[in-house]
N, C-alpha and C positions, 0 to 999 in steps of 0.2 A: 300618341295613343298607346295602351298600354292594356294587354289581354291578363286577364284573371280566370282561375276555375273559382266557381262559386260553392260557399260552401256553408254558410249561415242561413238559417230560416233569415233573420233582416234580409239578406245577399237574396234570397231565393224572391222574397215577396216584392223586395224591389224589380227586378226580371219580371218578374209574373205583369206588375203593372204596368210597366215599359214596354212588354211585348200587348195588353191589350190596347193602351194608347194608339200605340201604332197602326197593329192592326183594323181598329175602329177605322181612325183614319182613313187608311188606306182602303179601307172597303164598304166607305160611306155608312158609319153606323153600326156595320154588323159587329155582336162580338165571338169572344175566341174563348172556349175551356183550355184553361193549361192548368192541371192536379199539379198541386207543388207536391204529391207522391212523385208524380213523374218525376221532377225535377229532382228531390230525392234520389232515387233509383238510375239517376243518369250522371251524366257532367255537365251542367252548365257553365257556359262562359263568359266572362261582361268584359266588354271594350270601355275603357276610361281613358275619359279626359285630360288635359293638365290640371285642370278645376279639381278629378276624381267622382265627375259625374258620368255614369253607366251611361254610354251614347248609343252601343250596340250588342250585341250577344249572339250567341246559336247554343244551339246542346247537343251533344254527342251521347247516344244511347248503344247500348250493348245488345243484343236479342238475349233471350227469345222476349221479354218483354219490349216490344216495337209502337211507339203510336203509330208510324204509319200505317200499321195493317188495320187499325181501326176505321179508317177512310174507306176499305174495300167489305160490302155487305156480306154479312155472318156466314149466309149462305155459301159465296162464294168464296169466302176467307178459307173456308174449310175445305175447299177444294185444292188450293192454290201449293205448289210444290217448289221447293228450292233447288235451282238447280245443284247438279252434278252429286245428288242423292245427300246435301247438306242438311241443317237444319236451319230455325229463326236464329239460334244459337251461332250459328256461325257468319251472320247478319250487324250490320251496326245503320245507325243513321244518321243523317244533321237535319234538325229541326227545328220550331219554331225559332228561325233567326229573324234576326229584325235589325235596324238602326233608325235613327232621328235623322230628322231633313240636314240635319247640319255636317251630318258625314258623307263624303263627297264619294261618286260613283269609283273615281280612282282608288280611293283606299280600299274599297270594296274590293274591285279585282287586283289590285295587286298585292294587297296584305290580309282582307280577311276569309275570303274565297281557300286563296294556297294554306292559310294556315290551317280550316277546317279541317280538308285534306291529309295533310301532316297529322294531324289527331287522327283521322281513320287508318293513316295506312301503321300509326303507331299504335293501335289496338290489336293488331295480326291478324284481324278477321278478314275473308276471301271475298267479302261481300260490301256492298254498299248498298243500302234501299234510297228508293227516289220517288217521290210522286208530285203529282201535278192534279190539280182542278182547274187550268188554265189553256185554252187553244193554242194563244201564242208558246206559251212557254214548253207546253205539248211538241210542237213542233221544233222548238229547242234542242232540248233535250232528246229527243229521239233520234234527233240524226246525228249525234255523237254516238248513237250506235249500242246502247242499253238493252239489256233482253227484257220482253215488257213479260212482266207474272201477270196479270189483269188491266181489262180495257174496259172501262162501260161505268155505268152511273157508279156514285160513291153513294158512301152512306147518307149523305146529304144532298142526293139526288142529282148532283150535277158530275157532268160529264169527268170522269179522272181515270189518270193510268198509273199502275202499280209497276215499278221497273229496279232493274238489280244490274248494278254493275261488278261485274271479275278486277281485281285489282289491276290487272293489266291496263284494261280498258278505261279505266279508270283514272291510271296516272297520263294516259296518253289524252287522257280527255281534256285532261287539267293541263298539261303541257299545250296544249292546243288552243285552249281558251285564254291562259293568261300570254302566251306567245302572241297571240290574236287582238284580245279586248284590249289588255293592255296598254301598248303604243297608241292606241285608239283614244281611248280615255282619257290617257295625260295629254294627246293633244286637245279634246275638248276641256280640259279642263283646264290646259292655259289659255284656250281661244275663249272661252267661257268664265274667266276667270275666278277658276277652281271648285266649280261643280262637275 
């Protein structure tokens, strides 16, 4: 497998339709706005093949332009303050990632996970944003220990939290998860043979 930043309109539109595939998929149906402004204005990333087919991706965005904050209603948006007197500016995030059934949970955590990471802690920004529309994953996430910015319906009316991690917290997070899922993984995935 083999990571790329994206950097062609071709490059982008391919992403764009691989991340709504997916997402359909995965959420029976529904689909996903991804602006290939966005994608633009960001870094996209594509995981290939040996074939040289895009299996996976995520994007790494810079603030103060954020999709996440668009999740959290106008209202509230407007409210919402970055810690320790920062700005969006000093914010980044990883978004619409995705992959194909055919890439297995282990490579997830132990090579595309660390490497997102690696991309934010090598942008210098203090911040990470995080959000969820998910219960389970809600509970995830929180108890690694995030300061949550906003809790309560998104702009899409379902339940979400808007959360920022200090780089500190951050690296210890990620050290903890791949120390963790890791071993985990690869053993389901030799018990399982290789999902």
């Amino acid at each position: 497998m083999r990571f790329k930043r994206l950097r062609t309109e071709t490059e982008f539109e391919r992403y764009r339709a691989s991340f709504a595939e997916v997402f359909a998929r995965e959420s029976k149906g529904r689909t996903a706005d991804l602006p290939v402004e966005y994608l633009r204005a960001s870094m996209p990333f594509g995981v290939f093949d040996r074939n040289g087919e895009m299996v996976a991706g995520y994007t790494l965005a810079i603030g103060p332009r954020l999709r996440l904050l668009e999740f959290v209603p106008a209202e509230a948006r407007a409210k919402l303050v970055v810690p320790g007197g920062k700005t969006w500016a000093d914010c980044c995030e990883i978004t619409v990632a995705w992959k194909r059934p055919e890439v297995t949970a282990l490579f997830m955590a132990s090579r595309f996970w660390p490497r997102t990471v690696l991309g934010v802690l090598a942008t210098g920004k203090p911040f990470l944003l995080g959000h969820n529309q998910s219960e389970r994953l809600d509970k995830f996430y929180t108890g690694l220990g995030p300061k949550t910015l906003y809790a309560g319906p998104s702009s899409f009316g379902l339940p979400s939290r808007l959360f920022v991690y200090g780089r500190t917290r951050m690296i210890l997070s990620v050290l903890l998860l791949w120390s963790a899922i890791t071993p985990w993984r690869a053993v389901r995935s030799f018990v399982g043979g290789g999902k």
